[in-house]
mmCIF file of the N, C-alpha and C atoms, coordinates in Angstrom:
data_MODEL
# 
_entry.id   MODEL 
# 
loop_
_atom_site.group_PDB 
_atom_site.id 
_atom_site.type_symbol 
_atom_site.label_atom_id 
_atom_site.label_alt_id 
_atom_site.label_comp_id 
_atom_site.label_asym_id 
_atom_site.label_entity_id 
_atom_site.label_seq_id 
_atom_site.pdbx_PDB_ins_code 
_atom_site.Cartn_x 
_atom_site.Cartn_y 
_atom_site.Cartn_z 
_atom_site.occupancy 
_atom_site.B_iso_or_equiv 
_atom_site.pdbx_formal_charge 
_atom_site.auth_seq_id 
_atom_site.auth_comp_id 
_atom_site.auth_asym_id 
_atom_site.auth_atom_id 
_atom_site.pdbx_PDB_model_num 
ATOM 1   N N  . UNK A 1 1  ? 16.714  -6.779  30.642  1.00 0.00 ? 1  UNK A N  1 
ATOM 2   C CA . UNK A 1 1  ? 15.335  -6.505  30.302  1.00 0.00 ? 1  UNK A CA 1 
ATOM 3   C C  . UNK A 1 1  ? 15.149  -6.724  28.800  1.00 0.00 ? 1  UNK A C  1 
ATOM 4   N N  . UNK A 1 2  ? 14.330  -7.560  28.129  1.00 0.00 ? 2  UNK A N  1 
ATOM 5   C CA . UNK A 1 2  ? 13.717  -7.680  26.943  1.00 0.00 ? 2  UNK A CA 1 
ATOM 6   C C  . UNK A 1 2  ? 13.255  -6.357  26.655  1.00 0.00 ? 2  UNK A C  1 
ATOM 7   N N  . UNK A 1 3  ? 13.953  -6.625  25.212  1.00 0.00 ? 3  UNK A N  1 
ATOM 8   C CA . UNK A 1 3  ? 13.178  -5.157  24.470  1.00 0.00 ? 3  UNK A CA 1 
ATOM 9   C C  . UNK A 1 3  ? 12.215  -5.448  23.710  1.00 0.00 ? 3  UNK A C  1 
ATOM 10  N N  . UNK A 1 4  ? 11.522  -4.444  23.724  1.00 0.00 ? 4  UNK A N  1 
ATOM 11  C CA . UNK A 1 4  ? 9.653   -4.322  23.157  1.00 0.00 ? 4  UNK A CA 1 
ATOM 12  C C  . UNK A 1 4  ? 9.505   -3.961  22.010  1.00 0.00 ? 4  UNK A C  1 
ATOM 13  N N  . UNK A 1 5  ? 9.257   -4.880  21.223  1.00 0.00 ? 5  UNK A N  1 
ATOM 14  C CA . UNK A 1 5  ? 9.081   -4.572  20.077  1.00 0.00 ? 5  UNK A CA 1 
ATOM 15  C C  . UNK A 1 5  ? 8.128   -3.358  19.389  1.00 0.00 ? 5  UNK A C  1 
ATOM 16  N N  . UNK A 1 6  ? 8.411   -2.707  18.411  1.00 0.00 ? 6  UNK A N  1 
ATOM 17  C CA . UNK A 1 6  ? 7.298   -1.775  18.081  1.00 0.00 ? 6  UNK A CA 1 
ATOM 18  C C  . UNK A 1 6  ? 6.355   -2.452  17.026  1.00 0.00 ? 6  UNK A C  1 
ATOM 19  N N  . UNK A 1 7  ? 4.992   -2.688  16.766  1.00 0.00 ? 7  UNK A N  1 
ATOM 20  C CA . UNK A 1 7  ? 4.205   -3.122  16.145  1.00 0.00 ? 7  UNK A CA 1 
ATOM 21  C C  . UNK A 1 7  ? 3.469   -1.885  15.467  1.00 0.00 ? 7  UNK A C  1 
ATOM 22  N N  . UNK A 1 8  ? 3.541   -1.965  14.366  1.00 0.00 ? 8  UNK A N  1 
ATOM 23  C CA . UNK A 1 8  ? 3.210   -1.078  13.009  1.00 0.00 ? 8  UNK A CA 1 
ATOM 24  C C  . UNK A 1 8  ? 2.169   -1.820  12.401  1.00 0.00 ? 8  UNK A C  1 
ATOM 25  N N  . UNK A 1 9  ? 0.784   -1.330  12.298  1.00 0.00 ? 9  UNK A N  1 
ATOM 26  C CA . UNK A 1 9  ? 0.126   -1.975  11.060  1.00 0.00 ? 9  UNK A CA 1 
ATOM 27  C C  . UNK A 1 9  ? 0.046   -1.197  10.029  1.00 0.00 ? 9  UNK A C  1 
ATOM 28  N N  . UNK A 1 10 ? 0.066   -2.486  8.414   1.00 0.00 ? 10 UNK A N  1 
ATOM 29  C CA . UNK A 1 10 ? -0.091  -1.559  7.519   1.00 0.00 ? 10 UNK A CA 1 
ATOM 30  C C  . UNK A 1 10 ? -1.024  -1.468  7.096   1.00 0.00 ? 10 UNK A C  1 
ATOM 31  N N  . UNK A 1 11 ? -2.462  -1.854  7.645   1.00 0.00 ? 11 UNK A N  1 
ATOM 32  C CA . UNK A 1 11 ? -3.625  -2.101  6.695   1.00 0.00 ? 11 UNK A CA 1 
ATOM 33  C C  . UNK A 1 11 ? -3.995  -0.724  6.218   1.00 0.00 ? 11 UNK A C  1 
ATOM 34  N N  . UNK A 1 12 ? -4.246  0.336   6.775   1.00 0.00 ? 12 UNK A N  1 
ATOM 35  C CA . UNK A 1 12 ? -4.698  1.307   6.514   1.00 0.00 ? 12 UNK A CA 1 
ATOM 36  C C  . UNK A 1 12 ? -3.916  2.103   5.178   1.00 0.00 ? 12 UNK A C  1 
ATOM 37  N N  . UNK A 1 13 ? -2.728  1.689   5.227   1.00 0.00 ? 13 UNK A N  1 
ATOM 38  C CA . UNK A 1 13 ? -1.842  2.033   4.084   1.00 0.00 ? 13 UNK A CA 1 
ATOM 39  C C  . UNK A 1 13 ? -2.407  0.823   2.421   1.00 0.00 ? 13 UNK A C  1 
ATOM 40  N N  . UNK A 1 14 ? -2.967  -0.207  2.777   1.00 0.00 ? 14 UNK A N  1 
ATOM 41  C CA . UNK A 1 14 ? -3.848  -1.329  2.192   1.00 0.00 ? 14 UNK A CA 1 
ATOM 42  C C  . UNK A 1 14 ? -5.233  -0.503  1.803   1.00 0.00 ? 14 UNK A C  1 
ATOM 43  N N  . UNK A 1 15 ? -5.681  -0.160  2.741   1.00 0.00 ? 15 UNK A N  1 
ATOM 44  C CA . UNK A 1 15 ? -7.116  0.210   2.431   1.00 0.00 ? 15 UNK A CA 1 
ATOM 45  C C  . UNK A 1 15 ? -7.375  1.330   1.563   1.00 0.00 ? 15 UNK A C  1 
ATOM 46  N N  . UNK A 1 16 ? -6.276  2.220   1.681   1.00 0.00 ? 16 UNK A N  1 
ATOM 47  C CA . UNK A 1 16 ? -5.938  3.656   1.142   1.00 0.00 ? 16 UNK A CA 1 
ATOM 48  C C  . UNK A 1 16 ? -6.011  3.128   -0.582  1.00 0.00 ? 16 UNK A C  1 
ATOM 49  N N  . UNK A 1 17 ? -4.587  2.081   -0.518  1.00 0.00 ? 17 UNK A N  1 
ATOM 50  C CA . UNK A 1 17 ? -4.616  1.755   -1.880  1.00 0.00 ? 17 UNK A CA 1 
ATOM 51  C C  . UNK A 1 17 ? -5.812  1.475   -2.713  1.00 0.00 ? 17 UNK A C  1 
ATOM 52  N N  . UNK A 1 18 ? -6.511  0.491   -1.929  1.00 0.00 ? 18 UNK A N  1 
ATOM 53  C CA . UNK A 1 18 ? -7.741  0.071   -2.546  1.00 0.00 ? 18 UNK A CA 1 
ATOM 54  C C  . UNK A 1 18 ? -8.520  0.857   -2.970  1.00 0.00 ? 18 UNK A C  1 
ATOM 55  N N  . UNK A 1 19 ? -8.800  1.836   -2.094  1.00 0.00 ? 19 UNK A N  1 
ATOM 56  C CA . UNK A 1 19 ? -9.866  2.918   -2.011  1.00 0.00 ? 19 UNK A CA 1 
ATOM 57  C C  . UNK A 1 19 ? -9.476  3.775   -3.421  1.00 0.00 ? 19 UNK A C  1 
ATOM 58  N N  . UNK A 1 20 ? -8.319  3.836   -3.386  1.00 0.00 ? 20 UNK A N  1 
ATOM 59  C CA . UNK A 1 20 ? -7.969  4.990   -4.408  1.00 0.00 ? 20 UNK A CA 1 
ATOM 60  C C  . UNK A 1 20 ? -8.256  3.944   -5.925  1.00 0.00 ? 20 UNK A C  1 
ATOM 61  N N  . UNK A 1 21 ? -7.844  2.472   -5.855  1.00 0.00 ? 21 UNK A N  1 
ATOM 62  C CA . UNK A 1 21 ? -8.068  1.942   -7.122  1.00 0.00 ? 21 UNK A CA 1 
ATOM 63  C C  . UNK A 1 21 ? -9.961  1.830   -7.585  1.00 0.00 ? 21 UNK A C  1 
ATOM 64  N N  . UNK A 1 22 ? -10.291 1.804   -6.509  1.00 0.00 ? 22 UNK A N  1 
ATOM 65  C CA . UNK A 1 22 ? -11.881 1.663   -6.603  1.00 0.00 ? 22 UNK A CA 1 
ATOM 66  C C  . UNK A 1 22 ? -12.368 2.701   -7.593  1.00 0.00 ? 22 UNK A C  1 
ATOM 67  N N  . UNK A 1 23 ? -11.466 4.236   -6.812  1.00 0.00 ? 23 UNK A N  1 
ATOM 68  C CA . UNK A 1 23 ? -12.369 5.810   -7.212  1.00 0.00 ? 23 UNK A CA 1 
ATOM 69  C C  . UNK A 1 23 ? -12.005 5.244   -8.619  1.00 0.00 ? 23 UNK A C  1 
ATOM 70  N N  . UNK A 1 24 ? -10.540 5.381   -8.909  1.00 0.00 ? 24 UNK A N  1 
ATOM 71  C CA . UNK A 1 24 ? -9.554  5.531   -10.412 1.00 0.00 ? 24 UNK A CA 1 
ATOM 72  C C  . UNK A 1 24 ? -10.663 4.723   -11.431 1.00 0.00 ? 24 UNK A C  1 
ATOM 73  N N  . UNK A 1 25 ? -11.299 3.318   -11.292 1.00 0.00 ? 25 UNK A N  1 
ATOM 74  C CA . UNK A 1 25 ? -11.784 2.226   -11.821 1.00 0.00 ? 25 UNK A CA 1 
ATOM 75  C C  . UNK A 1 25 ? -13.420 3.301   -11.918 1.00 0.00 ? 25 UNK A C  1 
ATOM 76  N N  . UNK A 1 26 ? -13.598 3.820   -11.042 1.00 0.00 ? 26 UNK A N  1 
ATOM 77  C CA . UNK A 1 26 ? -15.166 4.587   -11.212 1.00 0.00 ? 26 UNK A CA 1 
ATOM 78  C C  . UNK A 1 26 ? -14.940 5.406   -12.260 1.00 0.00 ? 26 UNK A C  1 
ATOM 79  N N  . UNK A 1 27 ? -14.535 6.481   -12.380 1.00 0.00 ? 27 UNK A N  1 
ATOM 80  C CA . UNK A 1 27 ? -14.297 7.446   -13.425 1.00 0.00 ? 27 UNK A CA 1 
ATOM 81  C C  . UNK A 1 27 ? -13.339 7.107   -14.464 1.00 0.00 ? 27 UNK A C  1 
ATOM 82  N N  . UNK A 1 28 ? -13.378 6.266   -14.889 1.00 0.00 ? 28 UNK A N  1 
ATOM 83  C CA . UNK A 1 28 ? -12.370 5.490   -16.050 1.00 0.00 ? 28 UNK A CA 1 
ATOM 84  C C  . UNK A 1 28 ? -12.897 5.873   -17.525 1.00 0.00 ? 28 UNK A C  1 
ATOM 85  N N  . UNK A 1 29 ? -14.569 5.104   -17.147 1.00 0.00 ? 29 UNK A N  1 
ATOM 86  C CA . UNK A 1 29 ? -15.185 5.354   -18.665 1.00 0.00 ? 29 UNK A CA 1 
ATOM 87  C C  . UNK A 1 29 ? -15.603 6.348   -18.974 1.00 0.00 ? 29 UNK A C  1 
ATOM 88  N N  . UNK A 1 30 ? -15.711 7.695   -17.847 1.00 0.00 ? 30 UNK A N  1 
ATOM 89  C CA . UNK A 1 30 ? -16.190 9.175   -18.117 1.00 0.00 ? 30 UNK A CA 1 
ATOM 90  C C  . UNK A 1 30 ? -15.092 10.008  -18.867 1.00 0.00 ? 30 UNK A C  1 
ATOM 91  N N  . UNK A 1 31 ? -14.093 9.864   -19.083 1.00 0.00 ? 31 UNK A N  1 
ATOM 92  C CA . UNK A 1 31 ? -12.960 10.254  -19.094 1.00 0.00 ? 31 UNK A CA 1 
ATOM 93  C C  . UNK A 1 31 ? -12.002 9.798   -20.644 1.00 0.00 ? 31 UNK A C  1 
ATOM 94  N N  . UNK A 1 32 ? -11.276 10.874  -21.347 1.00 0.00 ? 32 UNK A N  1 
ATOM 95  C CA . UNK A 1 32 ? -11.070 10.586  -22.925 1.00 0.00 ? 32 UNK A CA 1 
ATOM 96  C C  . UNK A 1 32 ? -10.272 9.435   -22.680 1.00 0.00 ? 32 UNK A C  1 
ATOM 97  N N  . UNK A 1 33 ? -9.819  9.002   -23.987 1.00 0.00 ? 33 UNK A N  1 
ATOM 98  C CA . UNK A 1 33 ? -9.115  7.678   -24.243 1.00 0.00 ? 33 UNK A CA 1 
ATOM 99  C C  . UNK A 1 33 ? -7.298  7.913   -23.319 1.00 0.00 ? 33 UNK A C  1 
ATOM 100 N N  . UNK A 1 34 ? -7.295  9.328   -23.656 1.00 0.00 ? 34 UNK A N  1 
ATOM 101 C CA . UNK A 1 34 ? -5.631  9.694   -23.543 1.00 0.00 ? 34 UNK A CA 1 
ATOM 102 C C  . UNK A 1 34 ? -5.357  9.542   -21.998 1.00 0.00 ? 34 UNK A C  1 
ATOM 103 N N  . UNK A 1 35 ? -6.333  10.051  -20.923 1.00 0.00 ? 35 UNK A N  1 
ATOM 104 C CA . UNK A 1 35 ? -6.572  9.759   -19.851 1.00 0.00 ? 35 UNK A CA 1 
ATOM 105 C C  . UNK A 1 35 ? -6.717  8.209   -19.253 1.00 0.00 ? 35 UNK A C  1 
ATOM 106 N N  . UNK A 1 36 ? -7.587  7.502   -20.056 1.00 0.00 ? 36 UNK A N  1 
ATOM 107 C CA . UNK A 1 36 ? -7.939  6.190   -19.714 1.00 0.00 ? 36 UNK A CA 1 
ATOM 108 C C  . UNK A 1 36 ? -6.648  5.450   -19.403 1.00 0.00 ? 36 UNK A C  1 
ATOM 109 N N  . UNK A 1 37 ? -5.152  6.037   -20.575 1.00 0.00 ? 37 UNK A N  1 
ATOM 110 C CA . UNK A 1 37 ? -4.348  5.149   -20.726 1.00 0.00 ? 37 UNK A CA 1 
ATOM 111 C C  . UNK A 1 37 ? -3.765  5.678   -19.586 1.00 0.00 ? 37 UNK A C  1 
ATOM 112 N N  . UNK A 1 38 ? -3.311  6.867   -18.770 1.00 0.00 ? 38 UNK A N  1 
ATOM 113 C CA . UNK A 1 38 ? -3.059  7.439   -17.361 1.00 0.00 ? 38 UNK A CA 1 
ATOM 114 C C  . UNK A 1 38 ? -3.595  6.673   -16.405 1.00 0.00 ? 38 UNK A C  1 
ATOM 115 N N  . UNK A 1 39 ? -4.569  6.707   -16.577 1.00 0.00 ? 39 UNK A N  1 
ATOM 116 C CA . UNK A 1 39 ? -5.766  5.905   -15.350 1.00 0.00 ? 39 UNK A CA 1 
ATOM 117 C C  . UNK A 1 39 ? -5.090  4.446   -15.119 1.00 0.00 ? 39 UNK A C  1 
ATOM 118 N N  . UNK A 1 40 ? -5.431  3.365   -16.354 1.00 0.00 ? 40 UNK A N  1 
ATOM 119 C CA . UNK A 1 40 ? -4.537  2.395   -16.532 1.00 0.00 ? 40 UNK A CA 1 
ATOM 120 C C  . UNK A 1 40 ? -3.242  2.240   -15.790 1.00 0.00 ? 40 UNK A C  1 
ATOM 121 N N  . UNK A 1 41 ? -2.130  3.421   -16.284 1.00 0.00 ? 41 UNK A N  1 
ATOM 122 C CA . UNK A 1 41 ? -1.087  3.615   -15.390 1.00 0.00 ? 41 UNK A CA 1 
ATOM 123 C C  . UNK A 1 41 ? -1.099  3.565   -14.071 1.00 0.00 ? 41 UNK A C  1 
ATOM 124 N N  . UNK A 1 42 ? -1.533  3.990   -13.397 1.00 0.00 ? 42 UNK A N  1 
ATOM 125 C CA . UNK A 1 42 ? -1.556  4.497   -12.341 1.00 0.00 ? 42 UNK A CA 1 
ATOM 126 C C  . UNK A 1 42 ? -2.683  3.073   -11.240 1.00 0.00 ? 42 UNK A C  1 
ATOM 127 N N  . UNK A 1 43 ? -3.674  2.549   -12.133 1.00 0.00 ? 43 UNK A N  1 
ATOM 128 C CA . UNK A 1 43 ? -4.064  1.438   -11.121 1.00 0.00 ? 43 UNK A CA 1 
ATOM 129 C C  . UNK A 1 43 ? -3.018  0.196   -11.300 1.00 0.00 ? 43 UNK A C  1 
ATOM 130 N N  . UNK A 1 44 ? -2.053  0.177   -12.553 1.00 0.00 ? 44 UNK A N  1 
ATOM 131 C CA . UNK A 1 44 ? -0.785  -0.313  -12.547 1.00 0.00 ? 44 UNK A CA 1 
ATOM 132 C C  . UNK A 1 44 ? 0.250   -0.422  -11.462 1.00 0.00 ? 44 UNK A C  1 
ATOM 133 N N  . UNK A 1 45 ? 0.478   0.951   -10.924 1.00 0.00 ? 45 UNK A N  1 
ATOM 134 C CA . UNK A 1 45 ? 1.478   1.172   -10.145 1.00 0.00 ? 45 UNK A CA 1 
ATOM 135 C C  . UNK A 1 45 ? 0.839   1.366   -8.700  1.00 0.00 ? 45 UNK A C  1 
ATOM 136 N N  . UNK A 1 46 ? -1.090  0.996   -8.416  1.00 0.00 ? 46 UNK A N  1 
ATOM 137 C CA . UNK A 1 46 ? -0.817  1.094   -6.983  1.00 0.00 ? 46 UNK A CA 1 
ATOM 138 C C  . UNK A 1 46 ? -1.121  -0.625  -6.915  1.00 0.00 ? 46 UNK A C  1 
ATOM 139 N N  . UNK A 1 47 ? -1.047  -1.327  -7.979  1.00 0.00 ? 47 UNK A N  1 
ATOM 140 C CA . UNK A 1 47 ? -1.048  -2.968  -7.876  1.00 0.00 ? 47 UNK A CA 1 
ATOM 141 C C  . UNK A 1 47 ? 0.529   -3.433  -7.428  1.00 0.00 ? 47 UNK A C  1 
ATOM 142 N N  . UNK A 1 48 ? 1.018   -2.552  -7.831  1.00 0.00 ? 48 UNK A N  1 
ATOM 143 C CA . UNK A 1 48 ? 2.642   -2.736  -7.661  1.00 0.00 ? 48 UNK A CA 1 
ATOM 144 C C  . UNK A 1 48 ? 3.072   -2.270  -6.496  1.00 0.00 ? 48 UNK A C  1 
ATOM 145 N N  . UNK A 1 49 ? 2.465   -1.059  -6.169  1.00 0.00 ? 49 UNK A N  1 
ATOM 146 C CA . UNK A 1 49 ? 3.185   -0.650  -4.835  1.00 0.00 ? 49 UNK A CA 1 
ATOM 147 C C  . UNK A 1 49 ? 2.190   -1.902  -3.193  1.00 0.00 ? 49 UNK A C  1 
ATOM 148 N N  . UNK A 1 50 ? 0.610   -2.417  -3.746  1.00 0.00 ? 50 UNK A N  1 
ATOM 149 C CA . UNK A 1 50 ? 0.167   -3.213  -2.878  1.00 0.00 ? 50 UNK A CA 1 
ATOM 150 C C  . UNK A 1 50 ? 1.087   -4.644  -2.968  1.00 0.00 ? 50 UNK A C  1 
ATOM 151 N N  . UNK A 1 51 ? 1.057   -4.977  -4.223  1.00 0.00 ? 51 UNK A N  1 
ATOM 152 C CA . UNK A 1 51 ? 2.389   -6.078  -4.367  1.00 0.00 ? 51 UNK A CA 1 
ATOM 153 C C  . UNK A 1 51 ? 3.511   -6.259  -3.593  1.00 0.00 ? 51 UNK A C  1 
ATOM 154 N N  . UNK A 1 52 ? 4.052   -5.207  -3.272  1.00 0.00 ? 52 UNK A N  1 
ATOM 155 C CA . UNK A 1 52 ? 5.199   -4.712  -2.634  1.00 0.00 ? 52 UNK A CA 1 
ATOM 156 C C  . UNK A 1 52 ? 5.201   -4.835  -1.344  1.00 0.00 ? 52 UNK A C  1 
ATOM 157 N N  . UNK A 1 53 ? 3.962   -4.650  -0.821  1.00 0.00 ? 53 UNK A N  1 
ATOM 158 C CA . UNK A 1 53 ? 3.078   -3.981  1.031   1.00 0.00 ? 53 UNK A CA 1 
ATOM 159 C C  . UNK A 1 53 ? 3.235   -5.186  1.081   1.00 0.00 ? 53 UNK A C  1 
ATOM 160 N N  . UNK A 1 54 ? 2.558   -6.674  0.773   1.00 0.00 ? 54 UNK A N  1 
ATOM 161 C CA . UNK A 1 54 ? 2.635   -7.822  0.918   1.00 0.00 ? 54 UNK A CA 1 
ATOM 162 C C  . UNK A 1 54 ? 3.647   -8.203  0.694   1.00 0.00 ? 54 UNK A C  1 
ATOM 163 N N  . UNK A 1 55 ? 4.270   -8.531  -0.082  1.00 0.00 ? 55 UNK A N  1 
ATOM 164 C CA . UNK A 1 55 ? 5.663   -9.045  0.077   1.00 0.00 ? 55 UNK A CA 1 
ATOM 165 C C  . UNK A 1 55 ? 6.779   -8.658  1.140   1.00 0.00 ? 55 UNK A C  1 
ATOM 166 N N  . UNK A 1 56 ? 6.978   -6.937  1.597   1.00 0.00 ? 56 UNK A N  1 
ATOM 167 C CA . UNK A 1 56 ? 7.303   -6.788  2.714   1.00 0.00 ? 56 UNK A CA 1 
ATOM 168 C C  . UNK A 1 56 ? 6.874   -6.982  3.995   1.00 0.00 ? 56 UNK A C  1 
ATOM 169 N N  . UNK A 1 57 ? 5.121   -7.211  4.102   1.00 0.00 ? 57 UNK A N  1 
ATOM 170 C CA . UNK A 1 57 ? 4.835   -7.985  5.650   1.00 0.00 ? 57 UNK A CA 1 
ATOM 171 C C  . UNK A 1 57 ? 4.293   -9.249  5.360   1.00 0.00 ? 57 UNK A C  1 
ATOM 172 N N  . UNK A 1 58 ? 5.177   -10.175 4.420   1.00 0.00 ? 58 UNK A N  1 
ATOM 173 C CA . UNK A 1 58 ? 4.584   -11.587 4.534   1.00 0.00 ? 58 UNK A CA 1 
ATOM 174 C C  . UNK A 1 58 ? 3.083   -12.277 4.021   1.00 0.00 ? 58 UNK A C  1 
ATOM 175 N N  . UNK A 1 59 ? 2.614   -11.482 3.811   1.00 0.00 ? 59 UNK A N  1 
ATOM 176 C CA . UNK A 1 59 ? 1.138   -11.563 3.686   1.00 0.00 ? 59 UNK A CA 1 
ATOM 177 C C  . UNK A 1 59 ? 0.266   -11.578 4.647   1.00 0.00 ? 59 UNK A C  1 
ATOM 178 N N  . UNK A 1 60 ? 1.132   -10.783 5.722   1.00 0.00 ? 60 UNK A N  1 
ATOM 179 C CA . UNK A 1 60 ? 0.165   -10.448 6.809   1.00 0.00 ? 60 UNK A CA 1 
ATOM 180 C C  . UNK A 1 60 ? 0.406   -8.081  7.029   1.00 0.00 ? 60 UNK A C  1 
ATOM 181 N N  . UNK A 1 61 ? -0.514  -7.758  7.257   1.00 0.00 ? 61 UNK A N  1 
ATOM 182 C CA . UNK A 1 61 ? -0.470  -6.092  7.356   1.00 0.00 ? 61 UNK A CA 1 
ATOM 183 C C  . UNK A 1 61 ? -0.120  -5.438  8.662   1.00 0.00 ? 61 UNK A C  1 
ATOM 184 N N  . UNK A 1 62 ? 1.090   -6.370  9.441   1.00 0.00 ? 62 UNK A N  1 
ATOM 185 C CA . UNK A 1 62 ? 1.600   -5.754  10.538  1.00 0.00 ? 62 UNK A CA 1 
ATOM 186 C C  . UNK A 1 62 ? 2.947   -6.285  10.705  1.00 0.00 ? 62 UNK A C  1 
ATOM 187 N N  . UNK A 1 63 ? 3.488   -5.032  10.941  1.00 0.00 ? 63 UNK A N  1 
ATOM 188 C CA . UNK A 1 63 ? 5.251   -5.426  10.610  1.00 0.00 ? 63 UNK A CA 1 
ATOM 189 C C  . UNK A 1 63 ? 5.963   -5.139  12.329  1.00 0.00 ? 63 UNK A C  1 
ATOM 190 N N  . UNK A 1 64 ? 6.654   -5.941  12.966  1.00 0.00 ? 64 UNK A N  1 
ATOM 191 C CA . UNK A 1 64 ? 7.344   -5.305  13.757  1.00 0.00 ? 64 UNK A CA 1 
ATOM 192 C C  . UNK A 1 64 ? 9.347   -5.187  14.071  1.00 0.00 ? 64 UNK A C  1 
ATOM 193 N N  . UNK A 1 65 ? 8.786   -4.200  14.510  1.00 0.00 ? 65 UNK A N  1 
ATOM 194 C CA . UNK A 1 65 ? 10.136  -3.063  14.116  1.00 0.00 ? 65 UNK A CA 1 
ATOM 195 C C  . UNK A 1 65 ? 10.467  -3.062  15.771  1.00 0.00 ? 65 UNK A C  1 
ATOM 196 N N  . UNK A 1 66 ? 12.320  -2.748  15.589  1.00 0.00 ? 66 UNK A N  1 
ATOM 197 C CA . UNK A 1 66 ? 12.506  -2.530  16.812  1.00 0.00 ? 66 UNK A CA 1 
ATOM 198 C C  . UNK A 1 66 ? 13.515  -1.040  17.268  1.00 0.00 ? 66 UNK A C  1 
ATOM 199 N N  . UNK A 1 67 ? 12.683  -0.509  18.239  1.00 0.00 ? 67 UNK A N  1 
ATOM 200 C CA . UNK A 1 67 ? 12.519  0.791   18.652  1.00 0.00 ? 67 UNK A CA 1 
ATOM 201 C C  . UNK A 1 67 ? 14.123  1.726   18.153  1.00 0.00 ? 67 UNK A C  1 
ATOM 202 N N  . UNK A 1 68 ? 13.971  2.808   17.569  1.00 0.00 ? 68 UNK A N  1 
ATOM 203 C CA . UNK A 1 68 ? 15.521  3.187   16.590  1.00 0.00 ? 68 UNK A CA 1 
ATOM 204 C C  . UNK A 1 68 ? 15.953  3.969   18.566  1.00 0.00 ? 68 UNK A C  1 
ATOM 205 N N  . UNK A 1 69 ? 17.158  3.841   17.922  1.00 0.00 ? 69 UNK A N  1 
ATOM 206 C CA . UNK A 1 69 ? 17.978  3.999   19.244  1.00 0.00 ? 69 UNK A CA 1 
ATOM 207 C C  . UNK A 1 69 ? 17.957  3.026   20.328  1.00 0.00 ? 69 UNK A C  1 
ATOM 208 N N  . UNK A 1 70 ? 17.817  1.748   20.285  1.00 0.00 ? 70 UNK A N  1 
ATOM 209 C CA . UNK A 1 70 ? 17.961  0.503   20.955  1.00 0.00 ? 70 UNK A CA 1 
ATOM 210 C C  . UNK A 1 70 ? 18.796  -0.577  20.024  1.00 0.00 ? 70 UNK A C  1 
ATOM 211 N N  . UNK A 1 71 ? 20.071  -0.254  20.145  1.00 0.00 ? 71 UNK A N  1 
ATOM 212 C CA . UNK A 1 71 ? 21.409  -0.264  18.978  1.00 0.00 ? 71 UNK A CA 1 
ATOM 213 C C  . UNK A 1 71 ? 22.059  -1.637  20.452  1.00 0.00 ? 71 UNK A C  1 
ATOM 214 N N  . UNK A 1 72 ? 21.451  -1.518  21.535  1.00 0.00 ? 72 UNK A N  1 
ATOM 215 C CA . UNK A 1 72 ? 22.550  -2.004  22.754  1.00 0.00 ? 72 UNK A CA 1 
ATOM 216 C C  . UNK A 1 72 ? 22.727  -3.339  22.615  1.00 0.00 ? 72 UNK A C  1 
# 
């Protein structure tokens, strides 16, 4: 019997990112300089961690995996 692959999407883990760089990018200019450079940081590192999402599913947002404990 063929084993069945498990299909994982990651978009929602995509959309999350986005969403959160959108808010970060809204409240940027309300916010002191010392913060701004935090803010900066941080839409830094979710460009890096989306960088990452793509490069691990190809440039597509669904990865498949096969079921843990099907070792046979």
């Amino acid at each position: 019997m063929a084993k069945k692959k498990l299909v994982v999407s990651l978009k929602p883990i995509k959309v999350q990112i986005q969403k959160a760089e959108k808010s970060l990018r809204k409240i940027k200019p309300k916010v002191s300089t010392a913060d701004r450079k935090q803010i900066d940081l941080d839409i830094k590192n979710l460009n890096t961690a989306l960088a990452t999402l793509r490069n691990i599913c190809h440039g597509i947002m669904t990865h498949g995996f096969s079921p843990a404990g099907d070792d046979e």
